[in-house]
N, C-alpha and C positions, 0 to 999 in steps of 0.2 A: 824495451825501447832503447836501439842504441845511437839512432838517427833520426834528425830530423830537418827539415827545411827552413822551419821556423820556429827557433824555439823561444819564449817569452816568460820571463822570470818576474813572476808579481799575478796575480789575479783579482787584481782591485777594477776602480772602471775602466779605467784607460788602457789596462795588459788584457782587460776581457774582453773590450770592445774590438782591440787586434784581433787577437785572437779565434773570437767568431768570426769577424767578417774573412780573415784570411782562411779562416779552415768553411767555409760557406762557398768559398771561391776556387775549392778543389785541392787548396796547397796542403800539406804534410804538417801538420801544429803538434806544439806539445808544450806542455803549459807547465811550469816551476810555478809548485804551489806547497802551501804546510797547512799542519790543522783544523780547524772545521771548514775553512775553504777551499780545502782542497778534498775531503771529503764531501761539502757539498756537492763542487766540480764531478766528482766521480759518480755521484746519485742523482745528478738535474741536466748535467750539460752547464755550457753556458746559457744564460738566458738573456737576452737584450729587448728592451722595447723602447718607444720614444721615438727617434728619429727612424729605426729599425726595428722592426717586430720580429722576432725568430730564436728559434732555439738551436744548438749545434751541438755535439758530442766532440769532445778531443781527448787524447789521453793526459794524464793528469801522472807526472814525476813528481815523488816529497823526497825522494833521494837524489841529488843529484849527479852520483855513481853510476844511475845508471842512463846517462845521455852520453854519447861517445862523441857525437858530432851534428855540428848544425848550419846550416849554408849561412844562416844570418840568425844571432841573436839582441833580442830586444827588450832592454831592461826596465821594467815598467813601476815594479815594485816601491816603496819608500825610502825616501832615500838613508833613513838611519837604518845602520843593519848591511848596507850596501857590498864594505869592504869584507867582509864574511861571508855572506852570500858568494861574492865573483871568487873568492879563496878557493868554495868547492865545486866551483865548475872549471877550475885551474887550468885541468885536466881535457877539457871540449877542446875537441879539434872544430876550431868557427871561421868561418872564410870573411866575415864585418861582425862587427858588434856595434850597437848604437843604443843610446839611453834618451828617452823622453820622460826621465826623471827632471822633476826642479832644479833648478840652481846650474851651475858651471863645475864643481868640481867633480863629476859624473865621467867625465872624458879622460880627467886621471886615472879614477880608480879603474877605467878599462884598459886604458895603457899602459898601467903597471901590470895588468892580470896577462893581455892578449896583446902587448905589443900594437904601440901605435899605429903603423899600418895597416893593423885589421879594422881601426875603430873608426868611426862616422861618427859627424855630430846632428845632434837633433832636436828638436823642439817640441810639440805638440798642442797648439791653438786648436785644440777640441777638448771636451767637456762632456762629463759622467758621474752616475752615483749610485755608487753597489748601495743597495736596498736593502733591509732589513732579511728579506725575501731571497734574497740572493740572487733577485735578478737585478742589471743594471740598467739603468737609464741613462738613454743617449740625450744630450741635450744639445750640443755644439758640436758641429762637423765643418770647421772654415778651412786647417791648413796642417800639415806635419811637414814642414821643411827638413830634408836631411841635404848630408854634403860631406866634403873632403873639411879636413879639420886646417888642411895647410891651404885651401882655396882651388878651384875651379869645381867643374861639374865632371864627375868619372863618371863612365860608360857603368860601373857597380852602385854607384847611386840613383843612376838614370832608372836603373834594372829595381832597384830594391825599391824605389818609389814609388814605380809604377803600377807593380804589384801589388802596392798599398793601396795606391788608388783606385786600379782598377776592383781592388776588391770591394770597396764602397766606405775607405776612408780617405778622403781628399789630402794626399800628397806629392810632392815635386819636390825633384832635386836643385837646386839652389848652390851658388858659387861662393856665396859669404855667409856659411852656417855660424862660425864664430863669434861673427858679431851681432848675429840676429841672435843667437843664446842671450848674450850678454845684455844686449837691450830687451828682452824680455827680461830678464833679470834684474836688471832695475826697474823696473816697475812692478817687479812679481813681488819685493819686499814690501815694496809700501802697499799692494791691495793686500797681502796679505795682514800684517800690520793694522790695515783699517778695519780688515774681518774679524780679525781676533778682539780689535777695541769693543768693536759695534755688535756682535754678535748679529749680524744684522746681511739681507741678499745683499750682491755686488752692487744695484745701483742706487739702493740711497744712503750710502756712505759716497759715491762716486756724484750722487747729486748736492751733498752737504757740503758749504762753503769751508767750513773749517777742515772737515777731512780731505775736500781737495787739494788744502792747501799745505797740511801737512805729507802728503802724497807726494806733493812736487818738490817740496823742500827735501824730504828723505829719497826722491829720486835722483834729485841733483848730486847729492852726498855719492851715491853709488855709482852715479855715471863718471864720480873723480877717479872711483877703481876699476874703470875701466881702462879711461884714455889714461890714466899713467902706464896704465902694459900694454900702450899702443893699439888698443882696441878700439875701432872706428862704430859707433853707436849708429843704427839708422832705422827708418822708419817698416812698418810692417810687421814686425814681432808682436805686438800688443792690441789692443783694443781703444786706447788712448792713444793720442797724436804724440809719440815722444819729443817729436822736435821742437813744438810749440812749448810741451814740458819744459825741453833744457835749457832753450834762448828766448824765447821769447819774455818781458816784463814778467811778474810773479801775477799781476789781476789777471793777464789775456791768460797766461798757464793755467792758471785755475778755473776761469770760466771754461779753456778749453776742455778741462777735465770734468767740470759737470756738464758741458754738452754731451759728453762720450756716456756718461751715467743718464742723462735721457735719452739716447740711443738704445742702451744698456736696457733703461727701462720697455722700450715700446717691444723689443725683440727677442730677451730672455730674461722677464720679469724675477723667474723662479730662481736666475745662477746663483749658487753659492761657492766659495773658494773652498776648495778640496780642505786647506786646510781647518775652515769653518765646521766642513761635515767630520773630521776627524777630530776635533775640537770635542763638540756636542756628543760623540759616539764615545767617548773617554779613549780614543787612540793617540799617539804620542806626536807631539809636530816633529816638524822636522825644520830643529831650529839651528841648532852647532853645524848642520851640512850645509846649511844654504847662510842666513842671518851668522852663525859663527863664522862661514868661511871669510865671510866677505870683510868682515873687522876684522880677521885675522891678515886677510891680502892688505887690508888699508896701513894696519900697523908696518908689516914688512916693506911699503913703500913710503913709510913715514908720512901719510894722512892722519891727521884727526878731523871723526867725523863723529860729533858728539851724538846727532837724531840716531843716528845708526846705531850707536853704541845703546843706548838708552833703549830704543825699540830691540833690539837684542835682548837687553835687559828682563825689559816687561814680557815679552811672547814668550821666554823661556820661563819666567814668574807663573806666567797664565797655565802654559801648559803642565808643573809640578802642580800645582796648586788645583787644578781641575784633576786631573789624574791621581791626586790622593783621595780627592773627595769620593772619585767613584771606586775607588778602592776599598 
């Protein structure tokens, strides 16, 4: 395998749910996988059901020596492990790169590998869960927003979207990718943060007055690191009203956050926060990429933001402490 169209590094739910739909839709796939999942990959296919029933065949790379080139790569994998990973794909001749990994510092670690011009920013407001089984389940198909990292809509975003979408995962290109990252991002800490607390689905911690309200307060914290690097926060990235989040009084905030959890409730009862299910699974959060970075940005702009620092604290507490035990 020394070419491919689309190549897709991670095979968890989100690189596999690409993955199949894009290889289902005729395009050239190849999937960057290691260890039993990637030998399951090589014995089963992809398997998906839930929102889509089917199964797909792709080739399946654990070296990645041997992919020479790829019209678009898609980094789906977790994000610790990231900067090693992109190391030994150094070498891919790739015409975009984009990562619908958590957090913001994702667009780094592509722009030091493939040079910023190649790299797209990206989001992904859909929702999956590799199963014991190795099939996954599709739960959430709303939006994968990509885009130019320095603003407007390219004619290569238009292209890479559409293909997304039409393959049967609902994406558009979008002119303000940067800041839709970033306002997912502050809110991605505090659900996650509540999922870790609560061990509990998304919407009744999103329905519980004290975790809303801890929610809003740890989202405010984070929206400071943004507009200090001039990042313009806006609505649409999340599942909760940000803007009622950031300005509006602390009661309407919170109420507006438990109404978004009985939404939550009536239309995906079952969601859990990816890093809930990696939690429970004894796999490793991914706390220093995302919750590290962001304390680390607040420091270098001289913020102190104590909920932050403190939920840093604890999620990285949680995650050694669960991960000895299953050890």
């Amino acid at each position: 395998m020394t070419r491919a169209e689309f190549a897709v590094l991670g095979a968890g739910a989100i690189g596999s749910i690409l993955a199949a739909h894009l290889a289902r839709a005729g395009h050239s796939v190849t999937v960057i996988a290691r260890g039993e999942r990637a030998r399951a990959l090589e014995r089963d296919g992809l398997r998906i059901r839930g929102l889509a029933d089917f199964a797909v065949r792709v080739p399946v790379v654990t070296d990645p020596g041997r992919l020479r080139e790829a019209d678009t790569l898609i980094v789906a994998m977790k994000t610790h492990g990231t900067r090693a990973a992109l190391e030994r794909l150094a070498h891919v001749r790739v015409g975009a790169a984009l990562s619908i990994q958590n957090g913001v510092l994702k667009n780094e670690l592509l722009a030091r590998t493939f040079g910023i011009e190649r790299v797209l920013g990206a989001l992904a407001d859909t929702s999956g869960e590799l199963l014991p089984s190795g099939e996954v389940l599709f739960t959430r198909n709303v939006s994968l927003p990509l885009g130019e990292l320095g603003g407007g809509i390219s004619e290569r975003a238009r292209r890479i979207a559409g293909l997304i979408d039409a393959a049967g995962v609902r994406s558009s290109a979008v002119a303000d990718i940067v800041s839709l990252e970033w306002s997912k991002f502050t809110v991605w800490l505090g659900l996650v943060s509540m999922a870790v607390a609560t061990r509990s689905v998304s919407w009744r911690y999103l329905t519980d007055e004290d975790c809303a309200r801890v929610l809003v307060r740890l989202a405010r914290e984070v929206a400071a690191v943004a507009r200090a690097q001039g990042v313009a926060l806006v609505e649409g990235a999340t599942a909760v009203p940000l803007r009622t989040i950031l300005e509006a009084p602390e009661p309407q905030a919170v109420a507006a956050v438990r109404q978004a959890g009985e939404q939550m409730r009536l239309r995906a009862p079952g969601h859990r926060m990816s890093a809930l299910q990696d939690l429970e699974a004894g796999r490793p959060l991914e706390v220093e990429e995302t919750f590290g970075y962001a304390v680390r940005r607040a420091g270098e702009l001289g913020l102190s933001l104590p909920l932050l620092e403190a939920f840093h604290h604890l999620v990285a507490a949680v995650d050694r402490i669960r991960r000895a035990g299953v050890d």
